[in-house]
C-alpha atoms as one frame of an Amber mdcrd trajectory, in Angstrom:
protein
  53.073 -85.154  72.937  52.603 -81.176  73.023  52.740 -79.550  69.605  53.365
 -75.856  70.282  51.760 -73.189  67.457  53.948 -70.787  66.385  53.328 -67.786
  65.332  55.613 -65.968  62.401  55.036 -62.536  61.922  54.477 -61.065  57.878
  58.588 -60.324  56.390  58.052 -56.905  54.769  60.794 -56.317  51.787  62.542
 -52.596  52.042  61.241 -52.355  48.473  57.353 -52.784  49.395  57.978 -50.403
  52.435  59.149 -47.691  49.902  56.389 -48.014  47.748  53.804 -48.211  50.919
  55.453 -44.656  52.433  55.428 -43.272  48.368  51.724 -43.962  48.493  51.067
 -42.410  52.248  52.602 -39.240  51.079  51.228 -38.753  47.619  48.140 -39.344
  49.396  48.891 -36.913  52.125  49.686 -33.948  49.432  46.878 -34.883  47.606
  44.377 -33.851  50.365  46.356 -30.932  51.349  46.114 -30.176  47.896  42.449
 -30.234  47.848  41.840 -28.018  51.434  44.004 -25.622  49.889  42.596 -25.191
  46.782  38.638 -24.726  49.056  40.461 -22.449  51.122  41.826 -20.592  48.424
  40.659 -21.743  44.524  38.969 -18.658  42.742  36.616 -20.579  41.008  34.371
 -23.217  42.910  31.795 -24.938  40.292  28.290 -25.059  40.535  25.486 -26.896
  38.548  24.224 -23.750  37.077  27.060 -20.671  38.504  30.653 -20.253  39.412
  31.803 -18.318  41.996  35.076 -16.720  41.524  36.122 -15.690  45.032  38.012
 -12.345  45.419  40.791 -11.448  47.995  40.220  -7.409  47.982  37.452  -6.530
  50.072  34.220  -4.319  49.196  32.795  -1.982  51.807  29.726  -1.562  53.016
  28.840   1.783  54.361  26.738   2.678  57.455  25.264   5.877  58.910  27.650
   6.840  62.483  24.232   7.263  64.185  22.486   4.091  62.364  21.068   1.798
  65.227  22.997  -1.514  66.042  22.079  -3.923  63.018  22.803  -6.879  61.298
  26.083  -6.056  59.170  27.039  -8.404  56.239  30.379 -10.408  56.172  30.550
 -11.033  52.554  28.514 -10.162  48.662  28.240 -11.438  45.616  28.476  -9.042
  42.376  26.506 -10.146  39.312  26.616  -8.618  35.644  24.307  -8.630  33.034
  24.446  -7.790  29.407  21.021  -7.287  28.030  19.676  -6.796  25.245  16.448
  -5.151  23.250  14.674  -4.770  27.014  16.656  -3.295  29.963  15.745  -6.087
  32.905  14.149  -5.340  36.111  15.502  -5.861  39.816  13.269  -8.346  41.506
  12.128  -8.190  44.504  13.379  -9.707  47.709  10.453 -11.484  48.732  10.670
 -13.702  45.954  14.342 -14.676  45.888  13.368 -16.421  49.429  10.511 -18.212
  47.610  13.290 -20.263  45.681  14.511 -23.649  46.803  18.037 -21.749  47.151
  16.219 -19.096  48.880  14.371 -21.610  51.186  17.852 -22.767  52.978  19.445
 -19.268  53.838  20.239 -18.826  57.464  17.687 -17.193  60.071  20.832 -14.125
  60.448  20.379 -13.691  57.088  16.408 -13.799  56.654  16.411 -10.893  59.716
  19.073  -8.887  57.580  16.801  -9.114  54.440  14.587  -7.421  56.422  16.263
  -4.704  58.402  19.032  -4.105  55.760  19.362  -2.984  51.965  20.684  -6.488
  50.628  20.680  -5.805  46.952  22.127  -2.322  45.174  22.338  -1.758  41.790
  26.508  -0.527  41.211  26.150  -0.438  37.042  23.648   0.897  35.089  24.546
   1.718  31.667  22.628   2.244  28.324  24.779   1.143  25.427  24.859   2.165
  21.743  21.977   0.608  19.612  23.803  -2.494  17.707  22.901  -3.879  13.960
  23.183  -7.690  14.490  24.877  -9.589  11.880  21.953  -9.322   9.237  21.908
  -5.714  10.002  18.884  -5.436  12.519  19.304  -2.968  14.971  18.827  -3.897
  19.014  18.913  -1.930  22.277  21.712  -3.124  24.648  23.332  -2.173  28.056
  24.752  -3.299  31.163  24.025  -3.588  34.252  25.640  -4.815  37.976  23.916
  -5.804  40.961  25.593  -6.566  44.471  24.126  -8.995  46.800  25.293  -8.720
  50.887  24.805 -11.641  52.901  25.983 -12.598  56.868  27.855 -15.272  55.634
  30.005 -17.262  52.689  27.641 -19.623  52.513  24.140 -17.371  52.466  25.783
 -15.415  49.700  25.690 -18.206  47.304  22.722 -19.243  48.066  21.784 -15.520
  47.715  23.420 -15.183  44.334  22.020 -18.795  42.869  18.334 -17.189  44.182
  18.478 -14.324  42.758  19.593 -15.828  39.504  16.637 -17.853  39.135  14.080
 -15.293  39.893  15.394 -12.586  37.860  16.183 -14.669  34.586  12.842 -16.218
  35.277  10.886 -13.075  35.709  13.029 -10.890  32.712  13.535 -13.410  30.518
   9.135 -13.629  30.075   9.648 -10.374  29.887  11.831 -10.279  26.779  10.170
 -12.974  25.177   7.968 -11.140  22.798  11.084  -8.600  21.920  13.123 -11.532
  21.563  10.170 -13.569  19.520  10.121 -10.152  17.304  13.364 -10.016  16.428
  13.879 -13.419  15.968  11.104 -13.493  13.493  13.015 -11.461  10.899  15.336
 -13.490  10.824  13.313 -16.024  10.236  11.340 -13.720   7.406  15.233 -13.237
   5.976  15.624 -16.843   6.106  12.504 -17.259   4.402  12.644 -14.722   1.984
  15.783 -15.907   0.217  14.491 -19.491   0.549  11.873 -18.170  -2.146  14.345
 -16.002  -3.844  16.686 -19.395  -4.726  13.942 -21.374  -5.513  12.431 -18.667
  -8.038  15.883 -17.946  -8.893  16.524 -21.216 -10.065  13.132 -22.296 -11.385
  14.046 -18.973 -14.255  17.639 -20.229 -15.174  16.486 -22.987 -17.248  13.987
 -21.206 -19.073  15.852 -17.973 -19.874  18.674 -20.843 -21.177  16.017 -22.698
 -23.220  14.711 -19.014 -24.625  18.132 -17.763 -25.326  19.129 -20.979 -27.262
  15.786 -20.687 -29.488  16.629 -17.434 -30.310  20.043 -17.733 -31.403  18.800
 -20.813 -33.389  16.574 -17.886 -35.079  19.658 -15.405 -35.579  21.363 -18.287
 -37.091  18.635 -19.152 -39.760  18.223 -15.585 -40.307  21.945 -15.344 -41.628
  21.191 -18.481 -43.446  19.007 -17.029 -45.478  20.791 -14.201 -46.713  20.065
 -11.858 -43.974  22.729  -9.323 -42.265  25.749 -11.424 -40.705  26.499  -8.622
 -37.980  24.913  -5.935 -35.962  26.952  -3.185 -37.953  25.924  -4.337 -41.460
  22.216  -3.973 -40.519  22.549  -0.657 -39.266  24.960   0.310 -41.754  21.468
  -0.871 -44.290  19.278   0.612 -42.477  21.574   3.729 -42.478  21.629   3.810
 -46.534  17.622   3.061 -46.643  16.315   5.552 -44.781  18.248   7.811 -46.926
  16.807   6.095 -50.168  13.569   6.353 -48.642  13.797  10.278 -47.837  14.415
  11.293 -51.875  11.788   8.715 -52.793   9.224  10.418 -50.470  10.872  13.515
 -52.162   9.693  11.931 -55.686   6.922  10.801 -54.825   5.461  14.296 -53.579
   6.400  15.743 -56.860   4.902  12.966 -58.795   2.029  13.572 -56.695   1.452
  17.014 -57.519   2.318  17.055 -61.322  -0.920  14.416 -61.110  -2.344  16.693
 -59.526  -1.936  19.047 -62.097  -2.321  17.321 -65.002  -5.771  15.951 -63.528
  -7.126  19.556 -63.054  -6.159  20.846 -66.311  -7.482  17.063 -68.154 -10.395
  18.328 -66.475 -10.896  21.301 -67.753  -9.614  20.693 -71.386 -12.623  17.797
 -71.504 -15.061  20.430 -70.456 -14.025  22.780 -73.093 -13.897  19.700 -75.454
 -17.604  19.157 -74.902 -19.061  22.172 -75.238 -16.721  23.422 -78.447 -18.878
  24.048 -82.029 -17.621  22.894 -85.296 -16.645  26.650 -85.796 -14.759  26.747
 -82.099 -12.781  23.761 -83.876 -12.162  25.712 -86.292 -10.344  28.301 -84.221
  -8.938  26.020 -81.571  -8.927  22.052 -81.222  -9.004  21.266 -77.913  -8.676
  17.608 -78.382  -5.217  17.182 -79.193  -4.221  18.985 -76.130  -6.835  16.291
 -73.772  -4.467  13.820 -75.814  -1.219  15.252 -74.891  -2.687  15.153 -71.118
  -3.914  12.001 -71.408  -0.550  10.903 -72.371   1.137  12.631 -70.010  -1.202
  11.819 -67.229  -0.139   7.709 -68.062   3.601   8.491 -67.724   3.308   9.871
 -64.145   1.455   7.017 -63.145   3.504   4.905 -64.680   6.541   6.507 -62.574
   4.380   7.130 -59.625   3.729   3.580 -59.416   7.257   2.552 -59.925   8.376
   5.023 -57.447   6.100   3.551 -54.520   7.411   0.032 -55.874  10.910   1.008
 -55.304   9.522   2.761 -51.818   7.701  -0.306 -50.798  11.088  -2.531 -51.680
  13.525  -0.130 -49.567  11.116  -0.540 -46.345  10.838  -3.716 -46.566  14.504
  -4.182 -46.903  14.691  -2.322 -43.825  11.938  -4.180 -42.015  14.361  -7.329
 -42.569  17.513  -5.218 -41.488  15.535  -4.300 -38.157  14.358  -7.724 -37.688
  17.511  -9.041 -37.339  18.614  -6.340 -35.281  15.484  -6.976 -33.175  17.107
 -10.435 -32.654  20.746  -9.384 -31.618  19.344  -7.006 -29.297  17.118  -9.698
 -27.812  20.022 -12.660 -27.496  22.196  -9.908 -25.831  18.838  -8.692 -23.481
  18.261 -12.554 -22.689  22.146 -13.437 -22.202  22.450 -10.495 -19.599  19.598
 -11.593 -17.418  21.171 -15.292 -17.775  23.761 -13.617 -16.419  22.262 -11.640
 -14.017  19.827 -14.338 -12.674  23.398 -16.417 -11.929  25.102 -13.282 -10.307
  21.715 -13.363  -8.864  21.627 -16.641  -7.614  25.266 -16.561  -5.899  24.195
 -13.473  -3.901  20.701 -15.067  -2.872  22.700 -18.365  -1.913  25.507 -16.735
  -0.110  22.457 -14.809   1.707  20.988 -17.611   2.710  24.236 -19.589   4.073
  25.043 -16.675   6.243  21.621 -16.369   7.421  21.765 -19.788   8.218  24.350
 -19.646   9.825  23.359 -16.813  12.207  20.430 -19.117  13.407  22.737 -22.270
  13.467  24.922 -20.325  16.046  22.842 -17.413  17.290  24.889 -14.575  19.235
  23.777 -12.872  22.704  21.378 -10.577  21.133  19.490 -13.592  19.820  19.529
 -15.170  23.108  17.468 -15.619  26.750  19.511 -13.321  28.972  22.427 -14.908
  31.128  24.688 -13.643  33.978  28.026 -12.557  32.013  30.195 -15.910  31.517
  28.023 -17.717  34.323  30.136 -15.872  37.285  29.417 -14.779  40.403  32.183
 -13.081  42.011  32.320 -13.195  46.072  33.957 -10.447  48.143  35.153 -10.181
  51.797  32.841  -6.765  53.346  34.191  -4.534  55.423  32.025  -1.982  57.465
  32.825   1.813  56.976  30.612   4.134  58.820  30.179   7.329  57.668  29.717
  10.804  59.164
């Protein structure tokens, strides 16, 4: 008996042929897709740069009578904003010291040599700057073009001379940079202290201006002026009181005086009379009279000062309590100042803090402007 194998060949449906030639072309697009965009993208990534490639071509000029040389196919053009320190161009030695530097092509080693590969195309000083907290900082700009023999030599080029010369300016800046970062820092830590202080002499002002109204209050308590006028309107009257006592008193003082002298002499003449001298005058009656007199002056000299002594100290008490007002109203205001105070220090501090929570280029290592390197076609112009 012979069995005979048979072999069937795999039934495809119309419907998974569809989706099998769907597939094959969205493929197909995609990778045209892709060599398109390498061919022509104007931004290809890289870890640390992006080069934006440019259609319009640069040229690069050469003497008619210049021997045969070397002659670059493409450059790179890098920009730099600095700041507080114009950078330096380094030198091309180093840039083929780099790892990037290391892989260029043997074409483009011999044109580093025989040809001017890097030109300076910007140079330009800008106005000094004041920085958010008002220091002021040097700044500028400046644009260097790299040639190369090749596409590829001119990013490696451009990624070499990135890394030498933010290396090489960026130690450079340092201490500028360190400088001016420090006052911020001495801002920062200035109104730091300024809070704290700030706020350590709230509550004691507050505790001192509540014992001193406590005081005012008592004051009117005990009988004392209720208001700022009536004091001074008080002290108004008693200085005028006081002025025609002084007035008194100086006449009291000299009809003392007076009668003291003439007492005097009266007992002198008293002394020395004779029992016939009597007989002619007596001066005794008269030292009497003087005597008499001399008492009543006193007596109204003495109630004079009382009534002196009792009008200054009424107005001792009238400018005690105005000595109060005028201190509750001194300590309110620098309660109130010491606030106002505080809300400026603390608003300080939050934009300070914020400047060093998101510091801006001038507080910053320098970079190439955005990251970019833009790459140019070269054409050769020779000159007369």
């Amino acid at each position: 008996m012979t069995i005979t194998k048979t072999t069937t060949k795999p039934k495809y449906s119309s419907q998974l042929v569809g989706k099998l030639l769907i597939i094959t072309i969205v493929i197909c697009t995609f990778v045209s897709l892709c060599y398109c965009k390498e061919q022509t993208n104007t931004v290809i990534s890289n870890s640390k740069l992006e080069f934006s490639l440019q259609k319009n071509a640069l040229t690069y000029h050469r003497k008619k009578d210049a021997p045969p040389a070397i002659v670059p196919t493409h450059c790179a053009k890098i920009r730099i904003t600095w700041y507080h320190h114009e950078p330096t161009m380094p030198e091309v030695e180093e840039l083929v010291k780099t790892s990037a530097g290391k892989s260029i092509s043997p074409l483009q080693r011999d044109f580093l040599k025989a040809e001017k590969a890097i030109s300076v195309s910007i140079r330009e000083a800008l106005s000094r700057r004041a920085g958010r907290l008002g220091f002021i900082y040097d700044r500028g700009r400046i644009e260097y073009i790299l040639y190369s023999v090749s596409k590829d030599d001119v990013k490696k080029m451009a990624e070499a001379f990135a890394e030498v010369f933010l290396k090489q300016n960026n130690a450079t800046l340092k201490p500028f940079l360190d400088g001016y970062l420090n006052k911020h820092h001495d801002k920062l830590r200035q109104y730091q202290k300024l809070v704290t202080e700030t706020k350590a002499q709230i509550p004691k002002k507050e505790q001192e201006l509540e014992e001193l109204k406590t005081e005012l209050d008592k004051l009117k308590d005990r009988g004392y002026y209720q208001s700022e006028d009536q004091a001074q309107k008080a002290i108004l009257e008693l200085n005028a009181m006081l002025h025609t006592e002084n007035i008194e008193l100086a006449g009291m003082q000299a009809k003392r005086e007076a009668i003291e002298m003439h007492r005097a002499i009266v007992s002198q003449r008293v002394e020395k009379q004779t029992e016939t001298d009597r007989k002619t005058i007596n001066w005794e009656p008269i030292l009497l009279n003087l005597e008499q007199k001399y008492i009543d002056v006193m007596i109204d000299f003495e109630v004079a000062r009382a009534r002196q002594k009792t009008a200054r100290d009424l107005r001792g008490q009238a400018q005690f309590f105005l000595t109060k007002i005028y201190k509750v109203g001194e300590i309110s205001g620098k309660v109130n100042n010491l606030k106002n105070s505080l809300n400026v220090h603390e608003g300080r501090l939050q934009q300070i803090e914020s400047v060093l929570a998101n510091p801006q280029p001038d507080m910053l290592p320098l970079r190439l402007y955005q990251n970019i390197v833009n790459i140019y076609p070269v054409v050769i112009k020779t000159n007369e």
